[in-house]
C-alpha positions as a Markdown table, in Angstrom:
| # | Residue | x | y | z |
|---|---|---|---|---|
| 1 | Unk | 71.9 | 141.7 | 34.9 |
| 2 | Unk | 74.7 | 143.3 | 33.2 |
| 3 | Unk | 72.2 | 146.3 | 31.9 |
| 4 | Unk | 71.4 | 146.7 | 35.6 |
| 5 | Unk | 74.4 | 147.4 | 36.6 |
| 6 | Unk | 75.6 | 149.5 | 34.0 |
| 7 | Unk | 72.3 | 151.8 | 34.8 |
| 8 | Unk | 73.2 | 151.7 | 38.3 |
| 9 | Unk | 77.1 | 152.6 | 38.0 |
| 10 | Unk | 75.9 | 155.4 | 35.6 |
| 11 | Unk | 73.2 | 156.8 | 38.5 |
| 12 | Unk | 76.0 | 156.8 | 40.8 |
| 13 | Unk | 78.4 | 158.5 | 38.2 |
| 14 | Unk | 79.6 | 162.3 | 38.6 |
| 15 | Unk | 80.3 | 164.3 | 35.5 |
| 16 | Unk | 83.2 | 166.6 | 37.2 |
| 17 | Unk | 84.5 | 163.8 | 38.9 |
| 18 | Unk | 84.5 | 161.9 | 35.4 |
| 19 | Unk | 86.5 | 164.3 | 33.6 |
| 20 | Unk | 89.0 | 164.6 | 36.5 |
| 21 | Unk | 89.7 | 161.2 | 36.5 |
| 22 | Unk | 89.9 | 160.6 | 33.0 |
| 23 | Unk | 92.6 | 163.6 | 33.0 |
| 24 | Unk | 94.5 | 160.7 | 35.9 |
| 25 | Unk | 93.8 | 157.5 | 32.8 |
| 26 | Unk | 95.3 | 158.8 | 30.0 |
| 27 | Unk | 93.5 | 157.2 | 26.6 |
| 28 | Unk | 90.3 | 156.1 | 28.0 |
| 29 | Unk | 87.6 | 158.1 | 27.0 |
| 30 | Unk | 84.4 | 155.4 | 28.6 |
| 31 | Unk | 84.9 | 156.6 | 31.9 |
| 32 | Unk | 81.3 | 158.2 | 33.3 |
| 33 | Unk | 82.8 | 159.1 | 37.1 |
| 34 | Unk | 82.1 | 156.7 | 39.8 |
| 35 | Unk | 84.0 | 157.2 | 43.3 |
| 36 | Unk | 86.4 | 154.5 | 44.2 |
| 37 | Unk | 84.4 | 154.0 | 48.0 |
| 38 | Unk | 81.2 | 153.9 | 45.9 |
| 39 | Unk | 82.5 | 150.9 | 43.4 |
| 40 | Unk | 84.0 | 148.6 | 46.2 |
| 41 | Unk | 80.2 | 149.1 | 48.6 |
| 42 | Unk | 78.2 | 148.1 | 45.3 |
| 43 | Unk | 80.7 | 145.2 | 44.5 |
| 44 | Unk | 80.9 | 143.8 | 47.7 |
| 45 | Unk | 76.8 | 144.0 | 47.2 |
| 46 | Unk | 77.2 | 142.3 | 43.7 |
| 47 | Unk | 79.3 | 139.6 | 45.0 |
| 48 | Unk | 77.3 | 138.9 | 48.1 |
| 49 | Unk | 73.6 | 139.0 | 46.8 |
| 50 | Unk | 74.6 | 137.2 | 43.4 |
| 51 | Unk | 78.1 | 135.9 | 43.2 |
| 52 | Unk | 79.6 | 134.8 | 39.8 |
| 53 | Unk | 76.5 | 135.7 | 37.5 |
| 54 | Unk | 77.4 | 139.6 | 38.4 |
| 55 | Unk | 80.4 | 138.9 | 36.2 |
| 56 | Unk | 78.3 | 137.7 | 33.1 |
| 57 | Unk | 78.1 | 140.3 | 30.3 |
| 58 | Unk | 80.8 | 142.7 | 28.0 |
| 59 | Unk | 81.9 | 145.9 | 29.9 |
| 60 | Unk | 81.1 | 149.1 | 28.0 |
| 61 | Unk | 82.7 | 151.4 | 30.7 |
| 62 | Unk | 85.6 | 151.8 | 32.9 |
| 63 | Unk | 83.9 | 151.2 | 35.7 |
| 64 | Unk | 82.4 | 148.0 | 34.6 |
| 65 | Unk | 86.1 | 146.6 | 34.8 |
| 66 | Unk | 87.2 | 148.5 | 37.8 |
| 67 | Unk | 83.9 | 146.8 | 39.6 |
| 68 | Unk | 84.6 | 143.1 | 37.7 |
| 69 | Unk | 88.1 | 143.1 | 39.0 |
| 70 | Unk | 86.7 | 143.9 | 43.0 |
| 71 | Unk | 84.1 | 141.3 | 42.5 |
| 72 | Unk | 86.7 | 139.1 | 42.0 |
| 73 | Unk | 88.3 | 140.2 | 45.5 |
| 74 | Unk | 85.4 | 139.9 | 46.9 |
| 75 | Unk | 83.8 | 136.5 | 46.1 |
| 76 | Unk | 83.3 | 133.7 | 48.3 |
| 77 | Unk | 84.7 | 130.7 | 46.9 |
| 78 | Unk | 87.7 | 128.4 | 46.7 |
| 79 | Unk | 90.8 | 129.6 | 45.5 |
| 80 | Unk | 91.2 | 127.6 | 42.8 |
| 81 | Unk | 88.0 | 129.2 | 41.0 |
| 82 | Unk | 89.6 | 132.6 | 42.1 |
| 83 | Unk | 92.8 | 132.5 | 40.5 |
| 84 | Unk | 91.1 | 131.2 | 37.3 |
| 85 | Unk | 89.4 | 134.1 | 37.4 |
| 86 | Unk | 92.3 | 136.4 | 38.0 |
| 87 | Unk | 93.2 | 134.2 | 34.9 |
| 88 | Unk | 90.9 | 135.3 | 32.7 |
| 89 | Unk | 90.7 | 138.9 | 34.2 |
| 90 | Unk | 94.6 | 140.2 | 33.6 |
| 91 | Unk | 94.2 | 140.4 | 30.2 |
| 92 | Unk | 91.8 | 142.8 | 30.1 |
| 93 | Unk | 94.1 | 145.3 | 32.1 |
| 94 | Unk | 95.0 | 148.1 | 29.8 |
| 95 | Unk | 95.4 | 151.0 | 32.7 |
| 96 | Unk | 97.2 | 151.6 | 35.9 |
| 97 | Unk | 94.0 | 152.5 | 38.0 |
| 98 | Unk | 92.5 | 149.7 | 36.9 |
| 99 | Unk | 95.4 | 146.8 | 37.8 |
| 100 | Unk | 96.1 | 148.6 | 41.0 |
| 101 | Unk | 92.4 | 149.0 | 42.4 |
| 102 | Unk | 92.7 | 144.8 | 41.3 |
| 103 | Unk | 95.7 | 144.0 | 43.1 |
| 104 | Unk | 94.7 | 145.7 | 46.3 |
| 105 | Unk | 91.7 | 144.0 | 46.3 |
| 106 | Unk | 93.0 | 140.4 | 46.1 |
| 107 | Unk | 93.0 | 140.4 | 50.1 |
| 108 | Unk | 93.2 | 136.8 | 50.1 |
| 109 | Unk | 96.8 | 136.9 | 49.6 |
| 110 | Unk | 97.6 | 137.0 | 53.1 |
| 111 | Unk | 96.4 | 133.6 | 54.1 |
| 112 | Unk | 97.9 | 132.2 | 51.0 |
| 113 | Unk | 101.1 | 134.6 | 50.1 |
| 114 | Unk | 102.9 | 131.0 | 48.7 |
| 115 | Unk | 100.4 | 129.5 | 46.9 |
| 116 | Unk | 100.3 | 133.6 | 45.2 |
| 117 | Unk | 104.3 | 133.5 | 45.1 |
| 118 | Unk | 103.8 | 131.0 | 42.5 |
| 119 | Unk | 101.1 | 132.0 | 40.5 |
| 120 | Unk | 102.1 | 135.6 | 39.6 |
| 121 | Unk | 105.7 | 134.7 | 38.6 |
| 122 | Unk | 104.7 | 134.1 | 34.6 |
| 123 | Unk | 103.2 | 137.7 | 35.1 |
| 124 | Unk | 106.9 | 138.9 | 36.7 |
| 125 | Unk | 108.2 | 137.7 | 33.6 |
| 126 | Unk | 105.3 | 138.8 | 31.1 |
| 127 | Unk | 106.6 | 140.8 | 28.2 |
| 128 | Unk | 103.4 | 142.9 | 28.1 |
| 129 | Unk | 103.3 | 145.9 | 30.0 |
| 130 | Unk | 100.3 | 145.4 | 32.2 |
| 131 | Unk | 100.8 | 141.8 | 33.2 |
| 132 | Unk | 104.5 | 142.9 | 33.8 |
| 133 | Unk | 102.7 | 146.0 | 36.0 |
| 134 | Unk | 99.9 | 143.3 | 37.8 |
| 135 | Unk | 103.0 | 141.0 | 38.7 |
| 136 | Unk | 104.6 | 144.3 | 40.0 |
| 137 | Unk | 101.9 | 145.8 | 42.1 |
| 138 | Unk | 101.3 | 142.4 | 43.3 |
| 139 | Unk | 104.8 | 142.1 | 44.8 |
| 140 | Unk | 104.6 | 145.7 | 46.3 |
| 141 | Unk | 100.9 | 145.0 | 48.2 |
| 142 | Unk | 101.8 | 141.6 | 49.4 |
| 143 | Unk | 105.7 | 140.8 | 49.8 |
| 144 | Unk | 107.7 | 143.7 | 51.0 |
| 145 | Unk | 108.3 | 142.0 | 54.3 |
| 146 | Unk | 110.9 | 140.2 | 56.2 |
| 147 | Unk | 109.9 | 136.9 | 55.3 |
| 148 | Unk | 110.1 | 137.8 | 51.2 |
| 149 | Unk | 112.1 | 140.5 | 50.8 |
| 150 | Unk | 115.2 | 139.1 | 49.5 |
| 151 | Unk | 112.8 | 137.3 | 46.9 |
| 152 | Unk | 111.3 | 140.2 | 46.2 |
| 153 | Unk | 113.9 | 142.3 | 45.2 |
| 154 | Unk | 115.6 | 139.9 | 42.9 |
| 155 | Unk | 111.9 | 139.0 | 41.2 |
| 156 | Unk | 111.7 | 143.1 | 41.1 |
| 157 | Unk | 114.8 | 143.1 | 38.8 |
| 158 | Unk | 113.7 | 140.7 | 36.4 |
| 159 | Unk | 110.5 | 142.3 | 35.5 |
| 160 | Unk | 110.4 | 143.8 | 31.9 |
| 161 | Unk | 110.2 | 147.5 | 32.4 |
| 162 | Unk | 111.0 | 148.8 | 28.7 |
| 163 | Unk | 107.0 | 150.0 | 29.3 |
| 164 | Unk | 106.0 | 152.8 | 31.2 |
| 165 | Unk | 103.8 | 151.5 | 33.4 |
| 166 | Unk | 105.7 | 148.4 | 34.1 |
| 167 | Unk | 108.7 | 150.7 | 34.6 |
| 168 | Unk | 106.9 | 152.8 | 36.9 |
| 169 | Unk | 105.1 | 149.7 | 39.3 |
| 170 | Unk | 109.3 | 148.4 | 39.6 |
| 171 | Unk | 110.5 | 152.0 | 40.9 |
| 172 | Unk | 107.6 | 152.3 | 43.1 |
| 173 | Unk | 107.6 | 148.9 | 44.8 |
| 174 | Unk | 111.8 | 149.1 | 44.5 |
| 175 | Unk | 111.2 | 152.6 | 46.8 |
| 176 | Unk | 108.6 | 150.8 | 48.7 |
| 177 | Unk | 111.6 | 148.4 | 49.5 |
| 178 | Unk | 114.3 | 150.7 | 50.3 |
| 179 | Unk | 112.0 | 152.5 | 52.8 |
| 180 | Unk | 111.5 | 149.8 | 54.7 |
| 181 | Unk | 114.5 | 147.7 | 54.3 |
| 182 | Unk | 117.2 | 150.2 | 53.5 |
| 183 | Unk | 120.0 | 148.3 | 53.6 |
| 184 | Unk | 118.7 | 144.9 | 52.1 |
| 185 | Unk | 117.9 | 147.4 | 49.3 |
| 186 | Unk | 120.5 | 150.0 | 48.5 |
| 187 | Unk | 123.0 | 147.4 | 47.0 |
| 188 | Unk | 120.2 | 147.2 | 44.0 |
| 189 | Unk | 120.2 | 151.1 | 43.5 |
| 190 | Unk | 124.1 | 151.2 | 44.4 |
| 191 | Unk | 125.3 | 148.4 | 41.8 |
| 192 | Unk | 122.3 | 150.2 | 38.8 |
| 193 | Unk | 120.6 | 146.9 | 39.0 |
| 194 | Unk | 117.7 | 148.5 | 36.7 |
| 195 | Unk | 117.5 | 150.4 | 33.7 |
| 196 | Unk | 118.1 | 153.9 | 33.7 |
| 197 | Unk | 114.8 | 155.3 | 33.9 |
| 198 | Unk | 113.1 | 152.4 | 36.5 |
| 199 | Unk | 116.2 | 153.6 | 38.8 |
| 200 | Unk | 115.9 | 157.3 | 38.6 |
| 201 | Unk | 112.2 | 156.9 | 38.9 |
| 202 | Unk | 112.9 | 155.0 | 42.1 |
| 203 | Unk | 115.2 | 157.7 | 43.4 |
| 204 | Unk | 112.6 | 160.2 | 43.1 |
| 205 | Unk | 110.0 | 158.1 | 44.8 |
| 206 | Unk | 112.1 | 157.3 | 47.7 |
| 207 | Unk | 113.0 | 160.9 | 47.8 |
| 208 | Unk | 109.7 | 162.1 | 47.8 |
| 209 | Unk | 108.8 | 160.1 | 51.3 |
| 210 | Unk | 108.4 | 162.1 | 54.2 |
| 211 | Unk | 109.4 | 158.3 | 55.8 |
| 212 | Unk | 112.9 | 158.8 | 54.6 |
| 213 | Unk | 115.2 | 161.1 | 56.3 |
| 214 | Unk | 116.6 | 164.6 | 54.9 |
| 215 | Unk | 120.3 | 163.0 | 55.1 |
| 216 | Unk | 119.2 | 159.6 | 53.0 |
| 217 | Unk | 117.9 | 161.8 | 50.7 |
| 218 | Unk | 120.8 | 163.1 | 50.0 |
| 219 | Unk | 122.9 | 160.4 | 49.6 |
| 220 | Unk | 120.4 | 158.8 | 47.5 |
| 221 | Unk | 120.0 | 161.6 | 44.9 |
| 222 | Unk | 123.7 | 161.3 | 44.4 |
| 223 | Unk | 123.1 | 157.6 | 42.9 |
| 224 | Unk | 121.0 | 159.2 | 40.0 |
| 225 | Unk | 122.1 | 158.0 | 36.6 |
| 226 | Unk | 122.4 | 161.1 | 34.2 |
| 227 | Unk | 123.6 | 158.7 | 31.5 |
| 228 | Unk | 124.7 | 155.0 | 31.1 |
């Protein structure tokens, strides 16, 4: 099965649209091109037509993963089985695309944000940078709300962003925050609650929203850190 899907993702695959996005995925050179829309149709149809046995094999490409993790979404079965999936599938995030196509796909966080409170926190507190970014990105899709926003940010600030890509997934979702609970969030960028870089990061992002007024903006570029 796996050898069928690999000849159909590389049928689907565009060369131009391959090299773009490996120029987005910095160090992955096993990516052959296939559209985001495209991977989630034929994963759904993976998922549907032949449930966990599409997951059997070793991925050779990029998209291989990108597809496992969406199957993963997309399953029907308990959630039990689904988070020991997750389980098994976090470790074998090693890029952004990747962990965020993932995360956006676990829908079934919705009807069970709790149950999902608990089982990313050993990821919040991961020392590797892409369980630290999954735990992140998780938080951003699924709790930046009224209900969890207090949790949020505190969980936000104990994530380990020495790593890029961790440190970039905190500013994000901590800009994420501030844009839709400004004043629940501005004590965090106010008191430098985060590391120099996760903070100015977040400065940017927030200034770069066309959901935050021209005024805000201003007052929040004024709380950049030059040096600590």
């Amino acid at each position: 099965m796996r050898d069928e899907i690999r000849q159909e993702l590389i049928e689907m695959s565009e060369n131009k649209f391959g090299e773009f996005h490996s120029s987005l995925v910095p160090g992955k050179n096993n990516i052959i091109g296939v559209r985001i829309p495209k991977l989630r149709k034929y994963a759904k149809e993976l998922a549907r037509d032949y449930g966990e046995s599409a997951l059997e094999g070793e991925d050779i490409y990029y998209e291989e993963t990108m597809l496992r993790g969406m199957i993963i979404g997309y399953l029907k079965i308990d959630n039990d089985r689904r988070l020991r999936l997750i389980e098994d599938f976090v470790p074998q995030i090693d890029n952004w695309a990747v962990c965020d196509t993932f995360c956006s796909t676990l829908k079934f966080t919705n009807k069970n944000r709790e149950m999902m409170w608990d089982f990313i926190q050993p990821y919040i507190h991961s020392e590797k940078e892409f369980s630290a970014r999954f735990g992140a990105v998780m938080l951003l899709d699924y709790y930046i709300n009224e209900e969890y926003i207090d949790r949020t940010l505190t969980e936000l600030s104990k994530i380990n962003t020495a790593e890029y890509y961790s440190s970039m997934a905190v500013a994000w979702a901590l800009a994420e925050c501030y844009i839709k609970f400004p004043d629940m969030t501005e004590p965090y960028i106010v008191e430098k609650r985060f590391d120099r870089n996760t903070h100015n990061r977040a400065i940017q992002k927030i200034c770069d929203s066309y959901r935050v007024d021209k005024g805000k903006k201003e007052e929040i570029k004024n709380l950049k850190i030059n040096q600590w």
